[in-house]
C-alpha distance (Angstrom), angle and dihedral (degrees) to the residues before:
residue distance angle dihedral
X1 . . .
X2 3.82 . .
X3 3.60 125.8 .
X4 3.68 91.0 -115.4
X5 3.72 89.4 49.7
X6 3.76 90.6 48.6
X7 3.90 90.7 51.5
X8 3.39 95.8 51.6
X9 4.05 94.1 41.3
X10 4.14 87.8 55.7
X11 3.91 80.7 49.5
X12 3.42 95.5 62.8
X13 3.36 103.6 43.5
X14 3.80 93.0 51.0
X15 3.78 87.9 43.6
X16 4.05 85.0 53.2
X17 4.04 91.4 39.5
X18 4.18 81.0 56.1
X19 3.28 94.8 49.6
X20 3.96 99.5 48.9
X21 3.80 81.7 47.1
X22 3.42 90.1 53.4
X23 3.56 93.1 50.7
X24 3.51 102.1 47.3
X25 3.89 94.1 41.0
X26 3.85 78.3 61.8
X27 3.46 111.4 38.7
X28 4.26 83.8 47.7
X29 3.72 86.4 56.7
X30 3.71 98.3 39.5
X31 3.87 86.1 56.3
X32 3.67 93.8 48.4
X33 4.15 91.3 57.4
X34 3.67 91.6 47.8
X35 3.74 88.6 58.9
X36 3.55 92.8 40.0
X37 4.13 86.5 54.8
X38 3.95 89.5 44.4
X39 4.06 83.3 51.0
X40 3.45 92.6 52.7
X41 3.52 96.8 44.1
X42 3.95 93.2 50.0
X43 3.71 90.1 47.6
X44 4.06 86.3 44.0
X45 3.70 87.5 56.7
X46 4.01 101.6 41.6
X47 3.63 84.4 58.2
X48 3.59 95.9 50.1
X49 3.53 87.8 60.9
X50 3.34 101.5 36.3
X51 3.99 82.0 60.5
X52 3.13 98.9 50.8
X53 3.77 90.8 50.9
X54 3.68 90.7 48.3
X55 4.04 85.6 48.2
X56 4.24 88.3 56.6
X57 3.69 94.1 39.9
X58 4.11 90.2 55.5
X59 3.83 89.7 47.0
X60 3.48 96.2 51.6
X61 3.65 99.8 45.5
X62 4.16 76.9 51.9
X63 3.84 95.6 45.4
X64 3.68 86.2 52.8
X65 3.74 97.1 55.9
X66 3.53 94.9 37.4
X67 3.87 87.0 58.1
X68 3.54 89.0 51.4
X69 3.63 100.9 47.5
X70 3.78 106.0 30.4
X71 3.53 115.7 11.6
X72 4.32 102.0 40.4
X73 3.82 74.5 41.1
X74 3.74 101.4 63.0
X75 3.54 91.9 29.8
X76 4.24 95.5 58.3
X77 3.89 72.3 49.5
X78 3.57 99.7 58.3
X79 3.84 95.8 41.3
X80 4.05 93.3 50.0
X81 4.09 82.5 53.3
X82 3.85 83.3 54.3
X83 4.10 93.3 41.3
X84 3.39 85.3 59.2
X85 3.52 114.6 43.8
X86 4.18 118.7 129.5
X87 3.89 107.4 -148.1
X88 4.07 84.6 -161.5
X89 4.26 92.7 55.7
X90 4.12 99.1 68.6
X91 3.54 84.4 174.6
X92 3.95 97.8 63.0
X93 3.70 91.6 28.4
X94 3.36 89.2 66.9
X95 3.88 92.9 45.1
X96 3.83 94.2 48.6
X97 3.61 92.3 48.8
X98 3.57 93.1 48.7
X99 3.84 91.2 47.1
X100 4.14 90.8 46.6
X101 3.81 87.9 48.7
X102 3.80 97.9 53.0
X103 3.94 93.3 40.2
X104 3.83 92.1 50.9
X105 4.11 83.0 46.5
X106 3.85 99.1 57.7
X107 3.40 92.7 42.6
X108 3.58 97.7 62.3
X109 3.89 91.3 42.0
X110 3.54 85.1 56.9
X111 3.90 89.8 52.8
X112 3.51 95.9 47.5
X113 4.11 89.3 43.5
X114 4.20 80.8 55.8
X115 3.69 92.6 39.8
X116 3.76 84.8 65.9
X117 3.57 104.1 43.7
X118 3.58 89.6 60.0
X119 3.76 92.9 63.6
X120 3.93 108.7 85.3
X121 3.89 88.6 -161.6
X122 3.51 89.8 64.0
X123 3.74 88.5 71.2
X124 3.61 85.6 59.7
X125 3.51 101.4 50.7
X126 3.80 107.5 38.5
X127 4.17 92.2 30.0
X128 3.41 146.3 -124.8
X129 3.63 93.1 -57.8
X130 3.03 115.4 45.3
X131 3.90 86.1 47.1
X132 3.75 90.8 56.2
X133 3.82 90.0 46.1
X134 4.20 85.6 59.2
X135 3.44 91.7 43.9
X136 3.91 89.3 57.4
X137 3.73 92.1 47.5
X138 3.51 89.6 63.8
X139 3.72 91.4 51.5
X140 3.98 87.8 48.9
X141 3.93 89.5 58.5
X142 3.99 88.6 63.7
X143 3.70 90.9 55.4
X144 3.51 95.6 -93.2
X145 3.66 120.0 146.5
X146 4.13 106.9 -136.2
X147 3.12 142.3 165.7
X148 3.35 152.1 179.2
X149 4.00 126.9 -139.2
X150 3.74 127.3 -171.1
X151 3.76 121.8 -174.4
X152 3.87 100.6 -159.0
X153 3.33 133.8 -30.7
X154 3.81 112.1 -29.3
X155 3.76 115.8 -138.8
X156 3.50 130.0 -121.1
X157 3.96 112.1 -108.3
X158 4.19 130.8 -170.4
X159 3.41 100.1 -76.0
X160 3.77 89.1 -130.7
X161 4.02 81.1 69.2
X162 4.11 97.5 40.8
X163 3.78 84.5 51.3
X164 3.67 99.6 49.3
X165 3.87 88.6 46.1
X166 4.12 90.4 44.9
X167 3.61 84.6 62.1
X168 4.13 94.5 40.7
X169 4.04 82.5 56.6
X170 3.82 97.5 43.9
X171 3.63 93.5 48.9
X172 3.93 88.9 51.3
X173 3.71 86.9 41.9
X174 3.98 86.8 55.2
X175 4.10 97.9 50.5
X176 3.35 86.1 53.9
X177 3.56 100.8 54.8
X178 3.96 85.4 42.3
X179 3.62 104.7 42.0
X180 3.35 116.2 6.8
X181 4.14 102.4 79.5
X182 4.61 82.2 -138.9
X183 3.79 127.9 159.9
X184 3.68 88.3 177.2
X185 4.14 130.4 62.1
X186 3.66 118.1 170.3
X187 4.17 119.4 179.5
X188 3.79 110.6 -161.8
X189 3.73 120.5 -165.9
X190 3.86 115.8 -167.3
X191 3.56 110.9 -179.4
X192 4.28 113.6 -163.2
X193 3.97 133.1 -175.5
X194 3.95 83.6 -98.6
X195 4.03 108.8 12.9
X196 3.84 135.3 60.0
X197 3.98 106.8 -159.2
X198 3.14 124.0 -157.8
X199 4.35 119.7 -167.6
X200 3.81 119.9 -176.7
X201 4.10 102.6 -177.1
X202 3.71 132.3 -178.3
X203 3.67 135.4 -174.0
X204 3.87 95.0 -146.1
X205 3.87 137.0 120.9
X206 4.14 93.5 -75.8
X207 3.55 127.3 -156.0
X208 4.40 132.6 -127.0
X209 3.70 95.7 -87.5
X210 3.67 99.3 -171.4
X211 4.41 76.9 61.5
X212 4.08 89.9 58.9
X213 3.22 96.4 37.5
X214 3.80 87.9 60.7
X215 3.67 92.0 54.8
X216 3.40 100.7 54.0
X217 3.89 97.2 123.6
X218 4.16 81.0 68.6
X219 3.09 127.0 109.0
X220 3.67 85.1 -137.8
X221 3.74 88.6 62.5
X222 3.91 89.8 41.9
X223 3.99 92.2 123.1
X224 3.20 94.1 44.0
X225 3.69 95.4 63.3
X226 3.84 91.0 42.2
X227 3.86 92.7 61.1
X228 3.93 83.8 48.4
X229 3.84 95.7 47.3
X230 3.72 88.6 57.1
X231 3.12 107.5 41.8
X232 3.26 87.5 58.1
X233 3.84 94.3 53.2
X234 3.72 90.5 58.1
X235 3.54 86.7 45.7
X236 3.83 101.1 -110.1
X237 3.88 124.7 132.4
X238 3.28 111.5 -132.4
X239 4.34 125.9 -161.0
X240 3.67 132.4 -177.5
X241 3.61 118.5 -151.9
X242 3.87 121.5 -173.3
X243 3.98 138.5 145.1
X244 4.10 123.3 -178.7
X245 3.50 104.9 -73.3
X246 3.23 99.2 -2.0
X247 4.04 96.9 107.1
X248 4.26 112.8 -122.7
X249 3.75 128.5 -86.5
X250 4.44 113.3 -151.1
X251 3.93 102.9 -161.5
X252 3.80 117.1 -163.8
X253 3.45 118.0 173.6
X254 4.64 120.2 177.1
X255 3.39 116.5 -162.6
X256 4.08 96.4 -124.2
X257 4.01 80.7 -151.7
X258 3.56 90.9 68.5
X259 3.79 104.8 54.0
């Protein structure tokens, strides 16, 4: 063999040796962001479920007071109008039936209203609105004033996304019945060519956010951190702005881009 054939067998081989590198360099990393994805997706899916059995949790810890409060309420009601019915007085018969009738009525509205807050598919078939605007009623019934403001037509997401942002806003919803010392709860929904925002507001005592914030690796701060972490799943940025009685602003905004 020449030295010109030698040269240009030694070339081959190290042009083959580059090439098998090459390919196994990028098959190795191909395989590690396939696992990565099926990591994400496993994690993406544990806190799906996790949400949605944070989501129950909150409404039966609500179901239960609101059968304490309201519904055993008006039923005791409705069965001391029927303990006290005179068959001789037409006139108040009447009235006490009535009363009994339309006691015993709301309550079971209000059982069948809870009976479908406890369903996290719900959210998923009647939307992110209308699931927020039965969350708020709930809030109503403890003398809360809340409402719910749309400006425009609010888009449809994947209801893996309205689900994980139900439970952002519930969770907010909850520290403010908790901690914040609020009469007032307003949830604004502004809905851009690019940007779904998102405003949970509260007229209560507030707090020095920039202190929380700080204090996130807490366990006090624990819930803060979770709202964060999944926002950002979903790809949402989420803020918290709050000053000493100055009430607390949530801030969500989805990139409509990304759905």
């Amino acid at each position: 063999m020449s030295e010109g054939q030698r040269e240009i067998f030694y070339l081959v081989i190290a042009v083959t040796a580059f090439m098998l590198l090459t390919v196994i360099i990028y098959n190795k990393r191909k395989r590690k962001i396939l696992l990565e994805k099926e990591l994400l997706k496993k994690t993406y899916e544990q806190e799906l479920l996790r949400t949605k059995l944070e989501i129950q949790e909150q409404t039966l810890q609500t179901i239960s007071e609101e059968i304490h409060d309201n519904i055993g309420q008006a039923l005791s009601l409705a069965k001391l109008k029927l303990n006290t019915l005179d068959y001789l007085d037409q006139d108040k018969l009447r009235s006490k039936t009535t009363d009994a009738k339309e006691l015993v009525s709301k309550a079971i509205q209000d059982l069948r209203d809870l009976s479908r807050s406890l369903n996290t598919d719900a959210i998923a078939s009647q939307g992110l609105v209308s699931a927020l605007e039965q969350e708020l009623e709930m809030y109503r019934r403890t003398d809360f004033k809340a409402e719910l403001l749309a400006d425009g037509p609010v888009p449809r997401l994947e209801p893996q996304k309205e689900l994980i942002i139900f439970r952002i806003i519930q969770e907010s919803l909850n520290n403010i019945s908790k901690h914040a010392d609020a009469g007032q709860i307003r949830v604004i929904i502004k809905a851009g060519k690019e940007n779904l925002e998102i405003r949970v507001e509260d007229n209560g005592k507030g707090f020095d956010a920039g202190l929380v914030q700080r204090r996130t690796e807490n366990t006090k701060s624990l819930g803060l951190r979770n709202m964060a972490n999944r926002a950002a799943m979903i790809g949402a940025d989420f803020r918290l702005c709050s000053e000493p009685g100055k009430g607390t602003i949530v801030i969500l905004t989805l990139p409509l881009n990304k759905n």
